[in-house]
C-alpha positions, 0 to 999 in steps of 0.5 A: 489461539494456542500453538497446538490448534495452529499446527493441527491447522496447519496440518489439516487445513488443507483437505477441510478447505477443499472440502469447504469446511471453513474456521467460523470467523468471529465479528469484531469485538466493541474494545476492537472497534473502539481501538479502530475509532481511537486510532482513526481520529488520532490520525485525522487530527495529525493529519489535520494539523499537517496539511488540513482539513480536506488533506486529512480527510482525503488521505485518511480516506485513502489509507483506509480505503487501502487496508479494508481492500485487504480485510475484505479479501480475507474475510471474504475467504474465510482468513481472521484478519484484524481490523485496520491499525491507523499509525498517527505521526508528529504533525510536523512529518510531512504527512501526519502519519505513518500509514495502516496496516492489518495482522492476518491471525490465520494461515493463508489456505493457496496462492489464489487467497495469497494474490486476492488479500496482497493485491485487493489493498494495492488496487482498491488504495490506487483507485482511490489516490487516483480520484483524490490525484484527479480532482486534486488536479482540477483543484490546483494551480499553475503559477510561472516558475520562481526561484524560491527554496522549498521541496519538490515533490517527484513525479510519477508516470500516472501524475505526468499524465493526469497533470498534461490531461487536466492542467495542460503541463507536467511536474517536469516542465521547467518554466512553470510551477504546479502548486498541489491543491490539499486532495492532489497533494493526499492522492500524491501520497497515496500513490507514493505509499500504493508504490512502496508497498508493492515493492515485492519483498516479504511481507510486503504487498508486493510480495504477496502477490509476486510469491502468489503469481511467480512462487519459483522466482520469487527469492531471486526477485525479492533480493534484487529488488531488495539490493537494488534500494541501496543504488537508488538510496543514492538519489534519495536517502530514504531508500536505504531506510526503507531496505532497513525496515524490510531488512527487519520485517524479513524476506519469509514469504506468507505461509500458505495450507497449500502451496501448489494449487492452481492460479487461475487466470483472474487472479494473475490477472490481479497479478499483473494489474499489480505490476502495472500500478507499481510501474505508474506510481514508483517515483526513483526520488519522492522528495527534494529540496530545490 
């Protein structure tokens, strides 16, 4: 795509979009697909060989289940997207994998496609890690506590609730052990990556969807939250490298056509079932060594 068809975009796009004059969007080609398949299997394998069959097929559901929310939501508003990369990682990273993303190749037309593409993936990956979080649970066991090094896993409000809901106990209960079934252990981490990606910063979900519901207070949100990774960094280092990497993607917000358009009333809404999920998944302290 020259430079000279995006500024003419950016440019006219506008008035054609309210027009209903929409980019014709090309189907995926078959080297895309191959690349797509390639890098699929290529994560089921890592992620098999980091926690299993059922933890692999789970967790690879789960992500892509994540990031075609977001393909969905674009094509279904007339912005080329690609289709899902899936990161393999050594499967001696805790999970096998680095997670997914999606390159959005066209400018976002108003602050109602921004909201619909940044909080489709959030919302269609939480309902998906809370299926594999619910019957993962039923799946597990509870064994009397023990004294044995290993790492402790955090827990979230949406995990507490789901555990006293299934198994009678909670991760913080001190006298007794939960040993995560493989599918539990899957949606733990897909609701871990649904609260990492709704930090609303950037390019990041949560950004989207904060910069698309409160445009005015998105600079100051987005820094606070941004400053507020380094006290937290504290009690888990991982955040510091996590504000290194938003640090390198950057705070620029998504371009948008039209950046005064009206939100309407579902599309706030998608807003604030955002803010809820990102309330019951955000664990302060993912991980520890006990």
């Amino acid at each position: 795509m020259s430079s000279d068809y995006e500024e003419d975009r950016a440019e006219f796009g506008h008035p054609l979009l309210k027009r209903r004059f929409y980019p014709a969007l090309k189907a995926p080609t078959p080297r895309q697909w191959l690349v797509f398949s390639i890098l699929v299997l290529l994560t089921l394998g890592t992620t098999y060989l980091a926690g299993g069959f059922l933890f692999a097929l789970s967790l690879v559901f789960i992500l892509g289940i994540h990031e075609f929310g977001h393909y969905w939501a674009a094509r279904r508003n007339h912005v080329s997207v690609s289709l899902p990369y899936f990161i393999p990682a050594p499967p001696f990273f805790i999970a096998g994998t680095f997670g997914a993303f999606i390159i959005i190749k066209d400018p976002i037309p108003n602050r109602g496609v921004l909201m619909e593409i940044g909080a489709s993936g959030p919302i269609a990956g939480f309902i998906a890690s809370f299926i594999a979080l619910s019957v993962g649970l039923f799946l597990s066991e509870v064994s009397p506590s023990n004294a044995i090094q290993g790492v402790s896993f955090g827990s979230s409000l949406i995990l507490s609730a789901l555990s006293k809901l299934i198994l009678g106990v909670t991760p913080l209960s001190t006298d007794v052990d939960i040993q995560l079934h493989s599918i539990a252990f899957a949606g733990w981490i897909g609701m871990f990556i649904t609260a990492l990606n709704l930090i609303p910063v950037g390019q990041l979900d949560g950004g989207h969807v904060v910069y698309a519901l409160l445009k005015g207070k998105y600079k100051m949100i987005s820094r606070v939250f941004f400053l507020l990774l380094f006290p937290l960094g504290i009690l888990w280092q991982g955040w510091w490298f996590w504000a290194v990497l938003i640090a390198l993607i950057g705070f620029k917000p998504a371009p948008l056509l039209d950046e005064n358009d009206y939100l309407k009333r579902e599309h706030k809404f998608l807003g604030k079932c955002c803010l809820f999920i990102f309330i019951v998944t955000f664990v302060p302290v993912p991980f520890e060594i006990i």
